[in-house]
VOGU-3710 file (C-alpha; in Angstrom, 3 decimals, decimal comma):
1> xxxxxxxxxx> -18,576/-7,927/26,454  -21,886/-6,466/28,604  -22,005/-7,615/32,171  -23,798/-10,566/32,911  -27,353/-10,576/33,544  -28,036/-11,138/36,970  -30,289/-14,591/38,223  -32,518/-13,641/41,447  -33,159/-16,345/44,524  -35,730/-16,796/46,588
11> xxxxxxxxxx> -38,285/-14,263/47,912  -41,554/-14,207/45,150  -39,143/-14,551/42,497  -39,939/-16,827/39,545  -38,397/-19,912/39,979  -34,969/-21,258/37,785  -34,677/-23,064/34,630  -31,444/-24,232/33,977  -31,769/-25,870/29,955  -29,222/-25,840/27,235
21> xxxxxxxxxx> -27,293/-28,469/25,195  -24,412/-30,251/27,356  -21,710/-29,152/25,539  -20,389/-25,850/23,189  -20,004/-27,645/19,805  -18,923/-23,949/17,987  -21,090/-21,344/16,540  -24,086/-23,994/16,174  -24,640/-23,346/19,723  -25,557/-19,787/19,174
31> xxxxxxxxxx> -28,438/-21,412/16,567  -29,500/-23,960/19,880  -29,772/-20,851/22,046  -32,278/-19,252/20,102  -33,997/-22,530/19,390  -34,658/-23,075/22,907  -35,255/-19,134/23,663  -37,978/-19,408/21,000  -39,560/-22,701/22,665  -39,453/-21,279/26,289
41> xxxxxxxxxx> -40,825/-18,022/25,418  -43,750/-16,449/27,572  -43,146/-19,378/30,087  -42,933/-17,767/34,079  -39,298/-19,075/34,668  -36,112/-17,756/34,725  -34,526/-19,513/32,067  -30,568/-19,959/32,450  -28,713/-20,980/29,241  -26,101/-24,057/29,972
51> xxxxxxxxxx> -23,311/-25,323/28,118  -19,962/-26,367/29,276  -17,027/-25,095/27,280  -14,869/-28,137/28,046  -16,010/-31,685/29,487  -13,108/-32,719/31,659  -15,326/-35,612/33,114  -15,796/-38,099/30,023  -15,557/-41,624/30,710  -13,428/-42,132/27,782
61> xxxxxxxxxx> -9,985/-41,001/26,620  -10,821/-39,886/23,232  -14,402/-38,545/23,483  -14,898/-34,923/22,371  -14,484/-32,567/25,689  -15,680/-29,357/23,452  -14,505/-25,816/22,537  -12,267/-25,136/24,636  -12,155/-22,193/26,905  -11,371/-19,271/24,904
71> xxxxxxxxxx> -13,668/-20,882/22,480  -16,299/-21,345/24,918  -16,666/-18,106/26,955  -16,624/-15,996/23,099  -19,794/-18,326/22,186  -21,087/-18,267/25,872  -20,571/-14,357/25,788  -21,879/-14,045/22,197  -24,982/-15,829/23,276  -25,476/-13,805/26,549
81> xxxxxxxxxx> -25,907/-10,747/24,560  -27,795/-12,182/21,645  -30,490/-13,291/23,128  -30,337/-11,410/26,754  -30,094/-14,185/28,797  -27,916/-15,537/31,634  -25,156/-18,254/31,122  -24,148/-20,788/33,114  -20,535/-22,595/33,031  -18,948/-25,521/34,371
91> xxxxxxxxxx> -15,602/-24,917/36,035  -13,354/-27,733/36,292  -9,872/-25,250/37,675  -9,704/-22,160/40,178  -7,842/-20,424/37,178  -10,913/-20,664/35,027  -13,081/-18,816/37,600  -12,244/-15,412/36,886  -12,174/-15,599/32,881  -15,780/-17,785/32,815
101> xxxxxxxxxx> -17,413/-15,176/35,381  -16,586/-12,906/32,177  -19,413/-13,895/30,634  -21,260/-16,288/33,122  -23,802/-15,145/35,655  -23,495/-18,620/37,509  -20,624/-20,407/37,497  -21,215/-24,448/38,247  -19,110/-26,779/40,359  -19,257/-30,233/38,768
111> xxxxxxxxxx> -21,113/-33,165/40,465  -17,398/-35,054/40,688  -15,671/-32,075/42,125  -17,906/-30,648/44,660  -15,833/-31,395/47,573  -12,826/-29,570/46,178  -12,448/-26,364/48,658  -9,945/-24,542/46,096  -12,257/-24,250/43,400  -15,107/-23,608/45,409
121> xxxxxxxxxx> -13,139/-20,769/47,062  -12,506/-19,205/43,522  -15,763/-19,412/41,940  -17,175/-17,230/45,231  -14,233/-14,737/44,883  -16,019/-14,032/41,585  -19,025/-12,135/42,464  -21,356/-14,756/40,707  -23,492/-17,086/41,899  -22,584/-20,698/42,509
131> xxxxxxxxxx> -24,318/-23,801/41,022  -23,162/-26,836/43,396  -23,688/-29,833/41,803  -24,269/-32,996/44,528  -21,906/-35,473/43,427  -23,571/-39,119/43,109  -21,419/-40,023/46,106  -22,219/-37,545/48,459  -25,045/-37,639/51,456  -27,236/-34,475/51,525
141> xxxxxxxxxx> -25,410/-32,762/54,035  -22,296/-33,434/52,234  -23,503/-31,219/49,718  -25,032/-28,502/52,585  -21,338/-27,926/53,643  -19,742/-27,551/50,146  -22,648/-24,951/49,649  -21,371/-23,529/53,246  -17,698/-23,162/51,927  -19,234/-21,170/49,631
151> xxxxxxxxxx> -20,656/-18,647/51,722  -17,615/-18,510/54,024  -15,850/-17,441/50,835  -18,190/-14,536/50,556  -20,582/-16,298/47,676  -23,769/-14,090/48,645  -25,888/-16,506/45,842  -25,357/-20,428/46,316  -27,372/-22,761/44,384  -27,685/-26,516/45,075
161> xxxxxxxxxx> -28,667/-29,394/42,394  -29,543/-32,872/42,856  -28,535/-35,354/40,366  -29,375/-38,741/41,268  -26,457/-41,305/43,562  -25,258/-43,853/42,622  -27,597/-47,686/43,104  -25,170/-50,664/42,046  -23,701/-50,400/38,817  -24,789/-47,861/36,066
171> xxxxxxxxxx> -28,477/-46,654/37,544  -28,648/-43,543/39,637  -31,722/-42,834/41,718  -33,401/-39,557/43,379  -33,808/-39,688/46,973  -36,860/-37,476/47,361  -37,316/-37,486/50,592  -33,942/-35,923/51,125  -35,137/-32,671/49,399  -35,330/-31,119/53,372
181> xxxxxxxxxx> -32,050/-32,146/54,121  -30,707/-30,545/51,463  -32,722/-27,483/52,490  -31,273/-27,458/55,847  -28,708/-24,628/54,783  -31,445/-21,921/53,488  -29,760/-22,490/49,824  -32,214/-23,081/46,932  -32,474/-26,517/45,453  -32,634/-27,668/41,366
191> xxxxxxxxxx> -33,254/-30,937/40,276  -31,312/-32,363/37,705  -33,868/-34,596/35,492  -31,463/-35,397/32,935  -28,063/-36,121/33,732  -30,217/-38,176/36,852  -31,715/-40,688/34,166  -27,962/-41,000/32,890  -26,441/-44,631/33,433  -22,428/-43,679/33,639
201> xxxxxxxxxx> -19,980/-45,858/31,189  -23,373/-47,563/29,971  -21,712/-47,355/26,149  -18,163/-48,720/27,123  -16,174/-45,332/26,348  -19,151/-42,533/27,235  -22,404/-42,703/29,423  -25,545/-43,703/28,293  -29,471/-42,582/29,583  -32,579/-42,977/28,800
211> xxxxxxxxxx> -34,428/-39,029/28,532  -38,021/-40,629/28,485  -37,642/-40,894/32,444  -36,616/-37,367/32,464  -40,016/-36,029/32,812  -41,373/-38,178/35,147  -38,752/-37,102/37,791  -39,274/-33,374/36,558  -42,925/-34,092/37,211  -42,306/-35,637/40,650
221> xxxxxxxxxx> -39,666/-32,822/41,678  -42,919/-30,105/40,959  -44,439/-31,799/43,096  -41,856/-32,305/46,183  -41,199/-28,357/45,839  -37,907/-28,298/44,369  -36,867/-24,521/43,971  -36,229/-25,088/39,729  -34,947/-27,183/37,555  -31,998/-28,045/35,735
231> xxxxxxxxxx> -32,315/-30,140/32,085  -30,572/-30,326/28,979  -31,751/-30,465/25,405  -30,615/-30,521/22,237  -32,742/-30,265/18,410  -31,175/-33,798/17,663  -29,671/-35,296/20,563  -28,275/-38,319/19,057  -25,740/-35,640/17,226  -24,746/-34,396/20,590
241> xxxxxxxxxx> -21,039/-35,300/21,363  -22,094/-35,413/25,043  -25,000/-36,809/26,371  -27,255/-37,539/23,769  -29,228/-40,591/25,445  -30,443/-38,483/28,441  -30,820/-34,742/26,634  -34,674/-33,855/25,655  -35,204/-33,851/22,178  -35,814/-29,805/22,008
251> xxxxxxxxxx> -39,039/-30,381/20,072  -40,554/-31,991/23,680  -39,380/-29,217/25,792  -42,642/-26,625/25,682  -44,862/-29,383/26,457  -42,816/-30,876/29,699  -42,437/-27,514/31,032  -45,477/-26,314/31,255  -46,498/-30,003/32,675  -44,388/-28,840/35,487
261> xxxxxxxxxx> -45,936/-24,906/35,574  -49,316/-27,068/36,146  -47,905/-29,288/38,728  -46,077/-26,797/40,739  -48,602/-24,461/41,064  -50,829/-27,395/42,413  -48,005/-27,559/45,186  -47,933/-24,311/45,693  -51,448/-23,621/46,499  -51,722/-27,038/48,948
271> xxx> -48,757/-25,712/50,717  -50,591/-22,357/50,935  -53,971/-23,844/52,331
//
């Protein structure tokens, strides 16, 4: 397999798109990835390809958790060189670190394990950059230190994404006004739109959502001056095995995204003046 292709932070370059389907489902994945490369084409972001090889977080016992890892990083890999585009993984053990960073150029720290030091010490001893999800428990600066065990590891690239916390039962909500806070440790900061509109164990054994509230928090994240974005999508969602409710239907995507080109650009040039 070719190296993979390297993501740049900060400084004038363009900003991140992290979009893909939630989960590897097997060779159909490779079909997504070109889907979505053909729909984001020409479009000034970096576009990451996501999908998790396994989905060690499902509410229920018997709902699909994917391809598995050898399974997972041949697709991920295949698609890498396919289509010339960095991958992004979840992680879930420090002993899948080094084989994902195979063919990832980000590995990701799930939202319900971003506290856990071991794994975050792997994933840095990797050479790739870290996606640190903030888990719907955590305060801001909760998340600021897990991206600071990170760079005491050595991570040189450290990536934090919002994803809604948890209100009551089975509604998460975006604190935008704790975008600085989570600036306060110099890392770059995504916003999750979709797995943020997700309402956990809504369906009994999986997690509902509702994606039609997706773009409106995209929209308002543009606007706050999040650093990217982080989405998933899918050509028919309600086939997903994983997160169908809150994945854009792929056929939407071109339209929301350059909805948030517009909008960010506005920000851009008030923050200028």
């Amino acid at each position: 397999m070719n190296t993979p292709l390297p993501v740049t932070l900060g400084g004038d370059s363009l900003p991140l798109l992290i979009a893909g389907p939630c989960v590897i489902e097997g060779d159909i994945s490779v079909d997504y990835a070109h889907q979505i490369a053909e729909t984001l084409s020409d479009l000034p972001f970096q576009w990451v390809f996501k999908a998790s090889f396994d989905k060690a977080n499902r509410t229920g016992s018997g709902s699909p958790r994917g391809a598995g890892m050898a399974e997972g990083i041949r697709i991920l890999g295949q698609i890498g060189e396919e289509i010339g585009v960095p991958v992004l993984t979840d992680v879930h053990l420090p002993e899948q670190c080094k084989p994902a960073a195979e063919v990832a150029s980000i590995l990701q720290i799930p939202a319900f394990l971003a506290r856990q030091t071991d794994l975050i010490e792997a994933a840095a001893q990797t050479g790739r950059a870290i996606n640190i999800k903030k888990g719907q428990f955590m305060a801001p600066n909760d998340v600021v230190q897990a991206a600071a065990k990170a760079t005491s590891f050595g991570s040189e690239e450290v990536i934090i994404t919002e994803r809604g916390t948890f209100f009551g039962y089975g509604r998460l909500v975006v604190d935008f006004a704790s975008l600085p806070d989570l600036k306060n440790g110099g890392h770059p900061v995504l916003l999750d739109a979709t797995h943020s509109v997700q309402s956990p164990g809504a369906l009994g054994d999986r997690s509902g959502g509702d994606w039609t509230r997706a773009p409106l928090l995209l929209k308002a994240g543009a606007a706050a001056g999040f650093d990217g974005f982080f989405l998933e999508t899918h050509p028919t969602p309600e086939r997903s095995p994983s997160d169908g409710p809150n994945m854009i239907p792929l056929h939407h995507l071109r339209e929301i995204v350059e909805d948030l080109l517009a909008i960010r650009a506005a920000h851009q040039k008030s923050s200028a003046v």
